[in-house]
C-alpha positions in Angstrom: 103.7 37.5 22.3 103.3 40.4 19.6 106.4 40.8 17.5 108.6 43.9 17.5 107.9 46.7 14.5 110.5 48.0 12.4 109.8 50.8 10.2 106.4 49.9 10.7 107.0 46.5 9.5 106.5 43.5 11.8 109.9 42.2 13.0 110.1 39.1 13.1 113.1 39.2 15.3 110.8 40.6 18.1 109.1 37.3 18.8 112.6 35.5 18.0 115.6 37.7 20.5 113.6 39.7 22.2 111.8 39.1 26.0 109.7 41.2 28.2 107.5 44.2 26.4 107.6 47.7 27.2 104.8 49.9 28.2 104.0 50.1 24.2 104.0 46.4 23.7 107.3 46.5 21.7 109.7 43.5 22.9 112.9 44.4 24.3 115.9 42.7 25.2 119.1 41.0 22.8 117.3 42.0 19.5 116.5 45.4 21.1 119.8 45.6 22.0 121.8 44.5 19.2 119.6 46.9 16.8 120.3 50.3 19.2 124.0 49.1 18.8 124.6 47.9 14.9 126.2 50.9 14.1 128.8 51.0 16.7 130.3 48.1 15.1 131.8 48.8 12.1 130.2 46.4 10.1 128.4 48.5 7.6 128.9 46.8 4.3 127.6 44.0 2.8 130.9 42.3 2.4 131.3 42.7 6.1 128.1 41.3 6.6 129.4 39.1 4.6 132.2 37.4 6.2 131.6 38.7 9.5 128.6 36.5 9.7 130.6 33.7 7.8 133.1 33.9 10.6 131.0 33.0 13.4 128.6 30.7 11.3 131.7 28.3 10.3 131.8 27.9 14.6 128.2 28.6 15.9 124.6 27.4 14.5 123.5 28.8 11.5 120.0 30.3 12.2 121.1 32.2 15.6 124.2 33.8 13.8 121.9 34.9 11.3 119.7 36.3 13.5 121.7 38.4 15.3 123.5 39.9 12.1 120.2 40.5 10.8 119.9 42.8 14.2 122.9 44.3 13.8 121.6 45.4 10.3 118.6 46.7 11.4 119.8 49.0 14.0 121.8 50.5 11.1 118.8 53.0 9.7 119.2 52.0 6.1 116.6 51.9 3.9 114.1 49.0 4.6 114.1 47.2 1.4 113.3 43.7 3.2 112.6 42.7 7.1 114.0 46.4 7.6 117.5 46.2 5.8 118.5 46.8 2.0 118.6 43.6 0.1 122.4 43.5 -0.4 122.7 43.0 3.3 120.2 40.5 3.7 122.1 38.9 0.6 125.0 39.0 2.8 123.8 38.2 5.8 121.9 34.8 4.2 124.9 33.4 2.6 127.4 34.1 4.8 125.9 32.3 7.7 124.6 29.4 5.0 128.0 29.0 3.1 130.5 29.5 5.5 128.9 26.8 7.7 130.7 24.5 5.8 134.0 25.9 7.1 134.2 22.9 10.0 132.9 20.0 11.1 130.7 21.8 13.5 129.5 25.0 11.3 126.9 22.8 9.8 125.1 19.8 11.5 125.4 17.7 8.2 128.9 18.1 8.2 129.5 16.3 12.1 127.2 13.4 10.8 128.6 12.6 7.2 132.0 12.6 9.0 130.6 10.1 11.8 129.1 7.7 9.1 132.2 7.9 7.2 134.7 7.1 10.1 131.9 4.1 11.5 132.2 2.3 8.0 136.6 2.1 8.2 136.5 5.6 5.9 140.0 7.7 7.0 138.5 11.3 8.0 140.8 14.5 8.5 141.0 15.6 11.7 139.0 18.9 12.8 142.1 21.3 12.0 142.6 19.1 8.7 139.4 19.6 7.7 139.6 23.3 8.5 143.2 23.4 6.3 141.7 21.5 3.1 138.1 23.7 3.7 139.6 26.6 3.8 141.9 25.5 0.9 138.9 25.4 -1.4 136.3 27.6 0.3 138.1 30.5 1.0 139.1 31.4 -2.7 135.6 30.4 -3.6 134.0 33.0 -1.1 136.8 35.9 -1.9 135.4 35.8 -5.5 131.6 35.7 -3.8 133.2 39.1 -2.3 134.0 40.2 -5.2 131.3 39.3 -7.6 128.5 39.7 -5.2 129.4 42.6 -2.4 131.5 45.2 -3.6 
């Protein structure tokens, strides 16, 4: 399957998201999709890249997350520094989903498995809301100055 172009750049994304090609041998489907429809969202910024991507990393798998922000930035017509998006949202995009993984025990498949090993060898683990509290507690300050620093 030949991947999608962006700009005239090879997408990557095309051979990722999308399915079936069209009459010019361009993939279509959820990538398509999400990059006719990025700017109908809102999330414009990089700091909404940012946490947006963040939010939904801390819950879903990493690499998917990112993948689909990365669509929603594409389908914004911004200069095409990298992979069809400016840098800063790339940036963004990257260590959102990557740092905000570690948000909950699920975010980030190392997290579910240190807290398994832990709990097997008689080591008291917080619960999943507890470790949300005390991660959030120390994360989220950490990430607002990310903001901050980084995206504004």
């Amino acid at each position: 399957m030949a991947a999608a172009h962006v700009d005239g750049h090879e997408d990557p994304l095309g051979v990722l998201l999308d399915g079936a090609g069209d009459e010019r041998g361009i993939e279509r489907g959820r990538g398509a999709q999400d990059r006719a429809r990025g700017a109908e969202l809102g999330v414009r910024e990089p700091w909404h890249f940012f946490w947006a991507t963040g939010a939904l990393s801390s819950f879903l798998d990493n690499a998917p997350t990112y993948l689909t922000f990365l669509a929603l930035a594409q389908g914004l017509g911004l200069p095409a520094e990298v992979v069809g998006v400016p840098q800063a949202l790339l940036a963004a995009i990257s260590l959102g989903a990557v740092f905000m993984g570690a948000n909950s025990y699920i975010g980030n498949g190392p997290n579910f498995m240190v807290r398994s090993i832990a709990e097997e060898r008689g080591v008291k683990m917080p619960s999943f809301g507890g470790y949300m509290l005390y991660s959030g507690a120390v994360l989220l300050p950490i990430f607002v100055v990310v903001t901050l620093v980084f995206f504004r």
